[in-house]
Steps between C-alpha positions, in 0.01 A plus 500: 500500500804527754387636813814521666609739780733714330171598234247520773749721657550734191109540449461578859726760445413614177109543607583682851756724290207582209294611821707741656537674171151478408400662896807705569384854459748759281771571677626876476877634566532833736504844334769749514373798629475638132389203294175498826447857370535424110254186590267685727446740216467293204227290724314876601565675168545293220288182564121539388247473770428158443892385431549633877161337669677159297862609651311613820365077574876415433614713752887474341762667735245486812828531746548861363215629341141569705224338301217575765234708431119588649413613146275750561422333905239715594372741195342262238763244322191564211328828555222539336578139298834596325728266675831675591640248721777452327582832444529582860718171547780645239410834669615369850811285363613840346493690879630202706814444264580848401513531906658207625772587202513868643414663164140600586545877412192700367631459130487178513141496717383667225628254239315226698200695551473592161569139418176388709301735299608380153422149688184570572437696182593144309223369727281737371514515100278781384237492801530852639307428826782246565783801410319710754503240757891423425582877512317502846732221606825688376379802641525304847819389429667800407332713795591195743700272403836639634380472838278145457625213520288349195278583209209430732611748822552757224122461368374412855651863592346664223157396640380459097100471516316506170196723398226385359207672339140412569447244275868295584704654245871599595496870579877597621728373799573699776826424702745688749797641417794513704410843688167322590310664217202357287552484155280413210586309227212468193431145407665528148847581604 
């Protein structure tokens, strides 16, 4: 077998070249100002939940669009067990983009908000304590989330604390408003 320089040489580089492609990461061009929008909203609006928690790890474009989250930081990520972690992360994406690219207007707040309730709602199939906890969410959102600066402010704000009956079962929720006022919500929607 001829182990001359020349080969050893060409191996060498052939193995370190196979390595950088195999580690290097995807590499993403910049974004006009209109293809970040088109791509910000196909990733919030057209993407199911789980295609954006896959595009979400990838983090493409991570110069220009704002990936963090706190899901839902201090309310429950699962509250009550339905898990709507992930909701709250597309939830967040949605208000940090649509105000870093100066098009967070309440249209399109309630676009996203109503987004993060069909979100949650795809979390929750058929279960209609689940739908009552998601519409508690959204009703956080919409009452708060202008002013907060995440999902989880807005629901922190709304002070959401569930009722229970004697023996455990879900009554209602109660939460603020904005004016400071209790509201009731029944435990079915």
């Amino acid at each position: 077998m001829d182990r001359s320089p020349a080969r050893r040489g060409f191996f060498a580089t052939a193995a370190a070249t196979g390595a950088l492609l195999l580690t290097a990461g995807t590499a993403y061009a910049d974004l006009s100002p209109g293809k970040l929008r088109e791509v910000t909203d196909e990733y919030l609006f057209e993407l199911s939940l789980d295609s954006f928690t896959e595009t979400r790890t990838e983090q493409p474009y991570a110069d220009q669009l704002d990936w963090s989250s706190d899901g839902c930081s201090m309310s429950p990520d699962e509250p009550l067990g339905y898990e709507f972690r992930t909701s709250c992360d597309r939830h967040d994406f949605g208000y940090r983009n649509y105000k870093a690219q100066d098009r967070f207007s309440e249209a399109n707040r309630k676009e996203i908000d109503d987004n993060f309730r069909a979100d949650m709602y795809s979390v929750c199939g058929s279960d209609l304590g689940c739908r009552s906890t998601a519409n508690i969410y959204y009703y956080a959102v919409r009452e708060f989330g202008g002013a907060s600066t995440s999902t989880a402010d807005a629901v922190d704000l709304a002070q959401i604390v569930p009722v229970h009956a004697s023996n455990g079962s879900l009554l209602a929720y109660r939460a603020l408003n904005a004016e400071g006022q209790v509201v009731e919500f029944g435990a079915n929607g």
